[in-house]
C-alpha positions as YAML, in Angstrom:
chain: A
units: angstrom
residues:
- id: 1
  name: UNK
  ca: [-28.05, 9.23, -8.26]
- id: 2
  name: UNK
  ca: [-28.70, 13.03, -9.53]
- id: 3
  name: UNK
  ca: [-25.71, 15.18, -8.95]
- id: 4
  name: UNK
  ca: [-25.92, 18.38, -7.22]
- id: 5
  name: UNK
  ca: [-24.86, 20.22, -10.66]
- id: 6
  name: UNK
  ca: [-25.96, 18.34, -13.77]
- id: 7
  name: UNK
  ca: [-23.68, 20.30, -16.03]
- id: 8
  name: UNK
  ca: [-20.92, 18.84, -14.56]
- id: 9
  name: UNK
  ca: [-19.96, 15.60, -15.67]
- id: 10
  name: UNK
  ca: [-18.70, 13.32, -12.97]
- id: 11
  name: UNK
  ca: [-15.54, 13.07, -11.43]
- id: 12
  name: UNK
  ca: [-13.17, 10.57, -13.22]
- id: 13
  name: UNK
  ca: [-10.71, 10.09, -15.88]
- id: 14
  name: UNK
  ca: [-12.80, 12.29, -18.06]
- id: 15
  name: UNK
  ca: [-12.67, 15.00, -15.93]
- id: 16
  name: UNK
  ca: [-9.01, 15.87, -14.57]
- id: 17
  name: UNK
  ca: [-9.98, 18.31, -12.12]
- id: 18
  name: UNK
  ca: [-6.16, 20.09, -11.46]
- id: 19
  name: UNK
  ca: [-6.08, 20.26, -15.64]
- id: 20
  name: UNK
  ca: [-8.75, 21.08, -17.20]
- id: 21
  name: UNK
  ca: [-11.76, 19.05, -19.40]
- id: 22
  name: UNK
  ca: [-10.48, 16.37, -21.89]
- id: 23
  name: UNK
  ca: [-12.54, 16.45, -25.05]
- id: 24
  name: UNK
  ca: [-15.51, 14.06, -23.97]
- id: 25
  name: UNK
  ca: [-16.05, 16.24, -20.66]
- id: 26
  name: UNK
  ca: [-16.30, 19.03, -22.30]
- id: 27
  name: UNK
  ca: [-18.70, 17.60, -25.04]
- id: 28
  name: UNK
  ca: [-20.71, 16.75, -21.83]
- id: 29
  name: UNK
  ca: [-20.20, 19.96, -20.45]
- id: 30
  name: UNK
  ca: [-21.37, 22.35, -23.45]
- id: 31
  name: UNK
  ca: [-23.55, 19.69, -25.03]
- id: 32
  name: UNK
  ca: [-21.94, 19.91, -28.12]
- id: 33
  name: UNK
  ca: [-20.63, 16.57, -29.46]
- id: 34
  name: UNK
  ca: [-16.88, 15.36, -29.48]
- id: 35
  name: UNK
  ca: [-16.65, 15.30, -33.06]
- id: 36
  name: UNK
  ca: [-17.64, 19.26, -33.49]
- id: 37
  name: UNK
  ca: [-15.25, 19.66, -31.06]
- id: 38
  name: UNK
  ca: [-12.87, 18.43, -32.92]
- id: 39
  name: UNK
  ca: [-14.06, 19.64, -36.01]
- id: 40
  name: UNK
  ca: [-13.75, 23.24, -34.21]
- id: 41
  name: UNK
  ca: [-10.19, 23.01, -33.02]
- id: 42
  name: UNK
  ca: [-9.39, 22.25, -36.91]
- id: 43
  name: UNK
  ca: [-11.01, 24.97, -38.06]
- id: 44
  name: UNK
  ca: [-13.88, 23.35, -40.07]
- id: 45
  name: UNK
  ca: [-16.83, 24.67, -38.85]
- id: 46
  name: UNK
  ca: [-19.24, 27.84, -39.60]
- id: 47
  name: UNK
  ca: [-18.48, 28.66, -35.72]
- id: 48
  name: UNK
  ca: [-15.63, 29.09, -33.79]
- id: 49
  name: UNK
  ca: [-15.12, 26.69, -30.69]
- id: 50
  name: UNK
  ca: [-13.60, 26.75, -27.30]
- id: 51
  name: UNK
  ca: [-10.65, 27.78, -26.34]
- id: 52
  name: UNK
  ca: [-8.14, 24.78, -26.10]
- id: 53
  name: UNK
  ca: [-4.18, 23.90, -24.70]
- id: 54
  name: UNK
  ca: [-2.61, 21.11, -25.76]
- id: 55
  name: UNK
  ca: [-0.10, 19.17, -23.13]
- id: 56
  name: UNK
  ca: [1.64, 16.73, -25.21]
- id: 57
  name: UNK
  ca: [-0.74, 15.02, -27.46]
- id: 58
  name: UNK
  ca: [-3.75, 15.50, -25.40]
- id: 59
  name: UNK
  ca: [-6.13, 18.46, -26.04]
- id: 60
  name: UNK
  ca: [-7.44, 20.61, -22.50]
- id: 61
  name: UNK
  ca: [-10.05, 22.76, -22.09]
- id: 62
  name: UNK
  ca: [-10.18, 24.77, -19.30]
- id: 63
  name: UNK
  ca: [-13.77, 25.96, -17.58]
- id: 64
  name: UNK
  ca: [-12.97, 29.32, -17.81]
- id: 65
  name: UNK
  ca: [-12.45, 28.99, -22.11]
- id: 66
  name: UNK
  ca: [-15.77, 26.81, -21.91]
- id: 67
  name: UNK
  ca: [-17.69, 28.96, -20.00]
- id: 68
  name: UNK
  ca: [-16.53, 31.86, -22.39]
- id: 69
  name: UNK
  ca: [-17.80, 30.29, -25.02]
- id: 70
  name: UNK
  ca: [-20.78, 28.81, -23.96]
- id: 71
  name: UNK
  ca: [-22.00, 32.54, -23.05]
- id: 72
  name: UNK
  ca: [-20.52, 33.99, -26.22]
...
C-alpha cells in the first residue's frame, strides 16, 4: 500500500519517531546510501553530510539536520 508521503520511510524500528532517524531511515529518507552516510560522519567524502547526535553508541539524525541538508 502507497503511503501518503513516500519520503517517509515507514513507521518501525528504523524510524524512532520521539528520537530522530537511525542511519538506514535516513538513507531512505535522503536517498543517499548507508554507507556514504557513514562515510560522511567520518569525514571521508568530497561532501559534507548531515548533521548527526550520537546517544550511546547509536548515531541520530534528526529531520530538521536532514532536511538542512537535503536543501543545502
Amino acid at each position: 500500500m502507497e503511503s501518503e508521503n513516500p519520503t517517509l520511510p515507514e513507521s518501525g524500528s528504523n524510524f524512532p519517531e520521539p528520537h530522530g532517524f537511525n542511519p538506514k531511515a535516513a538513507s531512505r529518507f535522503t536517498g543517499m546510501s548507508e554507507s556514504w552516510l557513514s562515510k560522511a560522519r567520518m569525514g571521508i567524502t568530497p561532501t559534507k553530510g548531515p548533521r548527526f547526535k550520537k546517544v550511546g553508541r547509536r548515531v541520530i539524525y534528526t529531520l530538521d539536520s536532514l532536511n538542512e541538508f537535503l536543501n543545502s
